[in-house]
C-alpha positions as CSV (number, residue, x, y, z in Angstrom):
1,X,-24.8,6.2,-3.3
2,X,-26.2,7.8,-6.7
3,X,-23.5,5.0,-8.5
4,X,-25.5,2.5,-7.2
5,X,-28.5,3.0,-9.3
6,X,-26.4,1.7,-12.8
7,X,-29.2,-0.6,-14.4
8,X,-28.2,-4.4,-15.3
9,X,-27.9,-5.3,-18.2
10,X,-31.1,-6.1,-20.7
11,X,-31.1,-8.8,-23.1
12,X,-27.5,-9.2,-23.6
13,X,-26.5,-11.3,-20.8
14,X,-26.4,-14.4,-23.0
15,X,-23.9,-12.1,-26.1
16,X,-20.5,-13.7,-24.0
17,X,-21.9,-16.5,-23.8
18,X,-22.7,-17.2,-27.3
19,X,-19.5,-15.8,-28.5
20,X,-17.5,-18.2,-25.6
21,X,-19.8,-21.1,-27.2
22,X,-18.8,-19.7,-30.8
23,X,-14.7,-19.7,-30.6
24,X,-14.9,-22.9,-28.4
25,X,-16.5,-24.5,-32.2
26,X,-13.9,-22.6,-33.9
27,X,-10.7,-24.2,-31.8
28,X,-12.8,-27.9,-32.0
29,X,-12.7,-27.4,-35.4
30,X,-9.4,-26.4,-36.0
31,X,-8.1,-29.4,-33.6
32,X,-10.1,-31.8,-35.7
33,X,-8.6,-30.6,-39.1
34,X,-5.2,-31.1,-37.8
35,X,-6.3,-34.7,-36.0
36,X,-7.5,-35.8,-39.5
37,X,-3.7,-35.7,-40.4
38,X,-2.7,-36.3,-37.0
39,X,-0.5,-33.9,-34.8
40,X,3.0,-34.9,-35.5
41,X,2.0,-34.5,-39.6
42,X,1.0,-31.3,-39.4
43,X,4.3,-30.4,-37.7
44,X,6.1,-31.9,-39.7
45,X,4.8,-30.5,-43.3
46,X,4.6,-26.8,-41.3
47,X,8.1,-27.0,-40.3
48,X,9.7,-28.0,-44.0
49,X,7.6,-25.6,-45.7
50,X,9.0,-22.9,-43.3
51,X,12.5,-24.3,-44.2
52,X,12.0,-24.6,-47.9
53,X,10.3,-20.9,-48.1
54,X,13.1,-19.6,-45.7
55,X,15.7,-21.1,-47.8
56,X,14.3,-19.8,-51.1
57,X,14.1,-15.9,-49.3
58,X,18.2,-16.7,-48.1
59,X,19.2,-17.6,-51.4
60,X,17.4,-15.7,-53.9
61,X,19.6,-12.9,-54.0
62,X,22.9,-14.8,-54.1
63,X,21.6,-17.5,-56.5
64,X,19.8,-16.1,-59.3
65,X,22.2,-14.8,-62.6
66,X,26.0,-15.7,-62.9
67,X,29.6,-15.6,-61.3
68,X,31.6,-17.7,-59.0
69,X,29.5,-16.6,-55.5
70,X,26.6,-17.2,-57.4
71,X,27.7,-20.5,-58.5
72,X,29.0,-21.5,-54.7
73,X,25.4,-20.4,-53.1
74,X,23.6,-21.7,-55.9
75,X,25.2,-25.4,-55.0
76,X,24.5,-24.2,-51.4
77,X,20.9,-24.0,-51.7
78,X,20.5,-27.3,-53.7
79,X,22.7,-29.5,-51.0
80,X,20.5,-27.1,-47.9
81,X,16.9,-28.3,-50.1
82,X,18.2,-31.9,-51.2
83,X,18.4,-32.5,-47.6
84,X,15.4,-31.1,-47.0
85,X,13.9,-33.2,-49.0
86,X,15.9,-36.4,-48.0
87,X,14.6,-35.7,-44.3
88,X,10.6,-35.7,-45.3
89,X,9.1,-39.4,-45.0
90,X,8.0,-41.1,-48.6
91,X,4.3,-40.8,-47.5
92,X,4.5,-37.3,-45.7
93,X,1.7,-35.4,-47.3
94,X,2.4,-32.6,-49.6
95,X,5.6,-34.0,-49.8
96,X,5.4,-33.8,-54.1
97,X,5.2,-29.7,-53.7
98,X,8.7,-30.0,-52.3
99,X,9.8,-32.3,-54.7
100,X,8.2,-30.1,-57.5
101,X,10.0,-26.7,-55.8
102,X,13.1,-28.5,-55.7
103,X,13.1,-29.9,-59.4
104,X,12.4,-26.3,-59.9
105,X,15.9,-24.6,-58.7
106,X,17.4,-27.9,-60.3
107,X,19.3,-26.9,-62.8
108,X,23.0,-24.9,-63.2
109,X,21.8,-21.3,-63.4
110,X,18.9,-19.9,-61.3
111,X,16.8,-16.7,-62.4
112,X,14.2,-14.7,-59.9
113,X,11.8,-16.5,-62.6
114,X,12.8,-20.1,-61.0
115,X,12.7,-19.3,-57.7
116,X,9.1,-17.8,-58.2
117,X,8.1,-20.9,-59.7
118,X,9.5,-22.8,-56.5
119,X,7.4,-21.0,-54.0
120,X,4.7,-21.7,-56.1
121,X,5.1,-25.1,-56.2
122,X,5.9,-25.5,-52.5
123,X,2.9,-23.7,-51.9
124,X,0.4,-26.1,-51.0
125,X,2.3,-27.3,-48.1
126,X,1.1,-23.9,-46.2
127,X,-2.1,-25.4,-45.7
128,X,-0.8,-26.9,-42.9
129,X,1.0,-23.7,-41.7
130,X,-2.6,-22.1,-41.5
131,X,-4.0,-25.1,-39.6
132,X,-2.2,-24.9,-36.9
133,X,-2.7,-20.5,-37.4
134,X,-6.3,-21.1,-36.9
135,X,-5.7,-23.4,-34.2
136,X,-3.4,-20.6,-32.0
137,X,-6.0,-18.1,-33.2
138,X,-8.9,-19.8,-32.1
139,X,-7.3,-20.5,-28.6
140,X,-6.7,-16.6,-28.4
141,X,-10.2,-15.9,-29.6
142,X,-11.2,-18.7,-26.9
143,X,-9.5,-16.9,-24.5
144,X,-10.4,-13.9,-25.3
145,X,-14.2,-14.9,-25.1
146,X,-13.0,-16.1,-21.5
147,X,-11.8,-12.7,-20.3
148,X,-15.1,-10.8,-21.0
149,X,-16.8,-13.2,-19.1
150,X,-14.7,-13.0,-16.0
151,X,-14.7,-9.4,-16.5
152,X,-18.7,-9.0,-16.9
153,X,-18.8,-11.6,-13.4
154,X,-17.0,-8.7,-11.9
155,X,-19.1,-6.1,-13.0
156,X,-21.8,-8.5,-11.8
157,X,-20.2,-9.2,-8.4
158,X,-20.1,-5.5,-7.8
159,X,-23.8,-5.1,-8.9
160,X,-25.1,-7.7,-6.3
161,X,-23.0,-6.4,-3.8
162,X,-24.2,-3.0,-4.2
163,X,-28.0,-4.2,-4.4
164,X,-27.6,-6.3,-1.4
165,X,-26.5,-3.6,0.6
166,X,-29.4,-1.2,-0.7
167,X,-31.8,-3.7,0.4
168,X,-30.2,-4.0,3.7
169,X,-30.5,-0.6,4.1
170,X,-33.7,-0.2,2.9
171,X,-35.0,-2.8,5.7
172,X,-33.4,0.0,8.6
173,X,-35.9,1.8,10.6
174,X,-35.6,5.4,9.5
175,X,-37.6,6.7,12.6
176,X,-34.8,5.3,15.3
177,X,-34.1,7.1,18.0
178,X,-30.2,8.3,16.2
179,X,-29.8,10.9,18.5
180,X,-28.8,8.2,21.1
181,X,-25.9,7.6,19.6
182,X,-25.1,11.1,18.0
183,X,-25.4,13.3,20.3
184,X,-22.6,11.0,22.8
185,X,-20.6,11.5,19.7
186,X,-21.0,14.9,18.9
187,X,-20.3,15.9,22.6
188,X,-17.0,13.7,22.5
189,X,-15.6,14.7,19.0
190,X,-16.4,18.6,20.0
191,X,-14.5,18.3,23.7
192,X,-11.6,16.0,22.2
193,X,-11.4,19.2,19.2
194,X,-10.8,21.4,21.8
195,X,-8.7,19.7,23.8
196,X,-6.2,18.7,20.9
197,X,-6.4,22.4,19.4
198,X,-5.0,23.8,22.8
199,X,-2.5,21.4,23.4
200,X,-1.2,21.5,20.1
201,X,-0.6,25.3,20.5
202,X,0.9,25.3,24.1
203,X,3.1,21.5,24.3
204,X,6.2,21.3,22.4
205,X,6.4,19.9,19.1
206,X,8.9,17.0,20.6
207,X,5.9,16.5,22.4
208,X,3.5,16.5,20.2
209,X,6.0,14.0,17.8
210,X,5.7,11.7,20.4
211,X,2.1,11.5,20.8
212,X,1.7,10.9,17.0
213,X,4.7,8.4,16.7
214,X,3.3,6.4,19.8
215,X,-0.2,5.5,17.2
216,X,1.8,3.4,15.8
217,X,1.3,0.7,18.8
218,X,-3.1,1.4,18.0
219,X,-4.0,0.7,14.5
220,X,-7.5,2.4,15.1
221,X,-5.4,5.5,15.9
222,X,-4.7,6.8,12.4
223,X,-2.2,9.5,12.7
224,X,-0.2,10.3,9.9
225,X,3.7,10.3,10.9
226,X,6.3,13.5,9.9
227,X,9.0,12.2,7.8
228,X,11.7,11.0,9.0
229,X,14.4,14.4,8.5
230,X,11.9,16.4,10.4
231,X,11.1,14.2,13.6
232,X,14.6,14.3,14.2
233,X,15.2,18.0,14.0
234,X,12.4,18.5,16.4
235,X,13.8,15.8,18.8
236,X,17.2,16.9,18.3
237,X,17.0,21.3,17.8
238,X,16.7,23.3,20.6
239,X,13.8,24.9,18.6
240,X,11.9,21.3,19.5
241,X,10.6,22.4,23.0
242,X,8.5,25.1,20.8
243,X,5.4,24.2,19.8
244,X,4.3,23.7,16.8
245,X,2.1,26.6,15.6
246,X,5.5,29.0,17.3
247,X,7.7,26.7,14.6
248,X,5.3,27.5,12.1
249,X,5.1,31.0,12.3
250,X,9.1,31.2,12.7
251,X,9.6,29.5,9.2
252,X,7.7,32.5,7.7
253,X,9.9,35.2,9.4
254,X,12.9,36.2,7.0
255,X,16.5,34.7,8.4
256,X,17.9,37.8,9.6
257,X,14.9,38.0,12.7
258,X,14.5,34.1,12.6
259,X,18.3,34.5,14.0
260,X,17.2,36.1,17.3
261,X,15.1,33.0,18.3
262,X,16.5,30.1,16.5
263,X,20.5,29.1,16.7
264,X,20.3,28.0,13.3
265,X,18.0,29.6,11.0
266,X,19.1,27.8,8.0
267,X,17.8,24.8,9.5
268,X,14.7,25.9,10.9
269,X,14.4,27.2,7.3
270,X,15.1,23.7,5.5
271,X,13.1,21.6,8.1
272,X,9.9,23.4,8.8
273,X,9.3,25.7,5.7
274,X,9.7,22.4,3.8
275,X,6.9,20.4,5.6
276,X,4.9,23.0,6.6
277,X,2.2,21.1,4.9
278,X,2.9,17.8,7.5
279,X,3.1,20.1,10.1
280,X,-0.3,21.8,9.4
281,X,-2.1,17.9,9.0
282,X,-1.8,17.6,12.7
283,X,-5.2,18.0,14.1
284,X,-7.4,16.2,15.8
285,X,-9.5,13.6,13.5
286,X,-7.8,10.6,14.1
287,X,-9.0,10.9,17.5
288,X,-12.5,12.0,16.7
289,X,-15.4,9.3,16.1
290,X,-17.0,9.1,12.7
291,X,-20.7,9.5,11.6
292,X,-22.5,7.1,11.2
293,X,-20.2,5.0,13.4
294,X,-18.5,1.7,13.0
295,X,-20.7,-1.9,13.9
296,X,-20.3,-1.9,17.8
297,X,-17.1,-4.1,17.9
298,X,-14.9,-2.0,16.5
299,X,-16.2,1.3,18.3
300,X,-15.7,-0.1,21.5
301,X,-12.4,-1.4,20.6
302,X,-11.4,2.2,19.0
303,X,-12.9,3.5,22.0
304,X,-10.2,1.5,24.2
305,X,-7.1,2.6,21.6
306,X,-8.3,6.1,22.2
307,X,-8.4,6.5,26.4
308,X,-4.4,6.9,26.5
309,X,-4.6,9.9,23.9
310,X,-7.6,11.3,25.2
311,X,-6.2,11.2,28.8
312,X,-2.7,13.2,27.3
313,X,-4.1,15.6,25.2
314,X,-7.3,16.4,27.6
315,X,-8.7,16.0,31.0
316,X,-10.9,14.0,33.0
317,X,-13.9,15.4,31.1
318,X,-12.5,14.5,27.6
319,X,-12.0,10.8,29.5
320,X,-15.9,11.2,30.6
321,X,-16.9,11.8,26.8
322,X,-14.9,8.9,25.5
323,X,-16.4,6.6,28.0
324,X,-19.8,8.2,26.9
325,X,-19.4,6.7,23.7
326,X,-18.2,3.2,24.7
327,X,-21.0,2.8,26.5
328,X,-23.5,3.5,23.5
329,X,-21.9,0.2,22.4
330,X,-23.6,-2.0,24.5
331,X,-27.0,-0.4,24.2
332,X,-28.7,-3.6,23.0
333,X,-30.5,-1.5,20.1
334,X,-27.1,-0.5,19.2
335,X,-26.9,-2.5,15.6
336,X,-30.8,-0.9,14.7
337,X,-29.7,2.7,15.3
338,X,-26.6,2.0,13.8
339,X,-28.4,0.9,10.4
340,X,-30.8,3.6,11.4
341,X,-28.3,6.3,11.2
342,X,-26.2,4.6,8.3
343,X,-29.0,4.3,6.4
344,X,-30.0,7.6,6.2
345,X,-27.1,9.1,6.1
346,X,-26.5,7.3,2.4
347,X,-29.5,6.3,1.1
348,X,-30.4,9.0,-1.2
349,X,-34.9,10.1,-2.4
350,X,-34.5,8.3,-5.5
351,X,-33.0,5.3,-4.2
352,X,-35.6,5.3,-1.3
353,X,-37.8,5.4,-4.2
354,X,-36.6,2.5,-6.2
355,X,-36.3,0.0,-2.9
356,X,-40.2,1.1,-2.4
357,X,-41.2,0.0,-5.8
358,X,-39.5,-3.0,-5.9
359,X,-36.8,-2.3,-8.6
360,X,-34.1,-2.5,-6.8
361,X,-35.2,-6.4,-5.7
362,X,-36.3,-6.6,-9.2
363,X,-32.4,-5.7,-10.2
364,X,-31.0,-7.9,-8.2
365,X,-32.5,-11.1,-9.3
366,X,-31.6,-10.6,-12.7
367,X,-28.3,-9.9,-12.0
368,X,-27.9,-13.1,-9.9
369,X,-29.3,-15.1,-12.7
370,X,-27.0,-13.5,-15.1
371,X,-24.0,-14.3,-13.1
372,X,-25.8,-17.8,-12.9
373,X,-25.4,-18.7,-16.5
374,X,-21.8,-17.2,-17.3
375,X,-20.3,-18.9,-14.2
376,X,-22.2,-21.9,-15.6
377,X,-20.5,-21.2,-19.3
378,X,-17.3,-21.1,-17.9
């Protein structure tokens, strides 16, 4: 639990709130620009000086100097800018730099000269091209501002959590009597070892497939399944009724001596040699109990998903040692050894240290208040 030490933050808690508070003045600003001509305006100018600058690009290599094409695009662009222009209300604003740009390609033969001299007189109507720029910036930067925050609440989230937990664990009573629930444990997870080590070496693997598939009616039964090609070799081959450490040896002899045990080596060979690796996970830890155990709910439900395999795999005193450790569940001191043993189990010296000294506590208030004031800013 060494990760859980990370101090908060100092001093800068308030830096993503400020720059939130900062971009949300930027995109007021920008919106009250573009009010001050109202909405619609600002379209409007935006969108004909991106027509009048996009018609001047089109044109200005099929305009400019002499010849018949010339002369067609050149009468082109002037109906194309006329129109333009017809389109734009008397009282648009800005609506002189398109009259100037368009007196400026007004004549019979266009050079690159006059069409520079358009863009330059069109040019003021980009103002209102940037306005609304600053405006779709400032919403990104807004945004953007947003994201941190959300992303520091998480980082926050995770720092409470953390602290929380070290302060639950810090109230545990590290003299507890553990042993009263480890050594039921460690007696059951030995005898269960045992039990499922010998019968994986003497039932057959067809057997043993069964056992694992059937897990998947007890979700607190965690075995991992074979895939899919090699269940059904072992539930179809003859080879099946071996068990599984006889398979596994067989996939390392060469095919010429795999022949006189196997009918078909080749398949033996592409089954098992393939998944040796699934074949070797087969052990006993989903049916062992972990340390320090689950709240006493769930062990004593686990507890109940465990009897059937238990009872296959072992005998009555594997059964015994199960029930041992069910019964450890409703010791009403269960919940304090369980913090008991949790807690020292994870908590490491240093972190004892800092719940002692108060900086842990210390951390956590902090970090609440932080979180305080950027939920509050969002």
């Amino acid at each position: 639990m060494s990760e859980r030490l990370e101090s908060p933050r100092t001093g800068e808690d308030d830096g993503p709130v400020e720059r939130l508070e900062a971009t949300r003045r930027r995109h007021a600003e920008a919106e009250d620009r573009i009010d001050e001509h109202g909405e619609d305006t600002v379209e409007r100018v935006a969108d004909a000086y991106r027509q009048a600058t996009g018609l001047l690009e089109e044109y200005e290599g099929r305009a400019a100097g002499t010849g018949k094409e010339t002369f067609k695009a050149y009468v082109e662009l002037e109906g194309e800018f006329e129109s333009l222009l017809e389109d734009l209300p008397e009282d648009l604003p800005r609506r002189g730099a398109f009259e100037d740009a368009n007196d400026a390609i007004d004549k019979r033969r266009l050079s690159e000269a006059d069409f520079e001299r358009a863009r330059e007189a069109v040019e003021p109507a980009s103002e209102f091209v940037d306005l609304l720029k600053e405006r779709e910036a400032a919403a990104e930067a807004r945004e953007s501002a947003r994201i941190d925050i959300r992303e520091r609440l998480d980082e926050l989230e995770a720092g409470i959590e953390r602290r929380e937990e070290l302060l639950e664990l810090g109230s545990a009573d590290l003299e507890a009597p553990v042993e009263r629930l480890r050594d039921p444990i460690d007696r059951y997870n030995a005898a269960v070892e045992d039990a499922f080590e010998q019968y994986r070496r003497e039932a057959p693997a067809r057997e043993l497939f069964d056992l694992v598939d059937r897990s998947r009616l007890y979700p607190l039964v965690p075995f991992e399944r074979p895939p899919e090609a090699l269940r059904r070799y072992v539930e179809e081959a003859p080879a099946g009724t071996e068990p599984v450490p006889t398979l596994l040896e067989y996939a390392g002899y060469s095919r010429s001596k795999l022949a006189h045990y196997v009918a078909d080596a080749d398949a033996l060979k592409r089954r098992v040699t393939t998944e040796r690796t699934s074949l070797e996970g087969i052990d006993a830890e989903p049916l062992t109990v972990e340390w320090p155990p689950e709240p006493a709910g769930v062990l004593s439900r686990r507890a109940r998903e465990l009897r059937p395999f238990v009872e296959r795999v072992g005998s009555e005193a594997e059964v015994a040692a199960l029930r041992a450790v069910r019964e450890t569940t409703r010791d009403p001191e269960y919940g304090r050894l369980r913090q008991a043993a949790v807690a020292a189990d994870r908590l490491t010296e240093t972190e004892r240290e800092r719940l002692a000294d108060g900086r842990v506590e210390a951390e956590l208030e902090r970090l609440r208040a932080e979180r305080d004031r950027l939920s509050e800013a969002l």
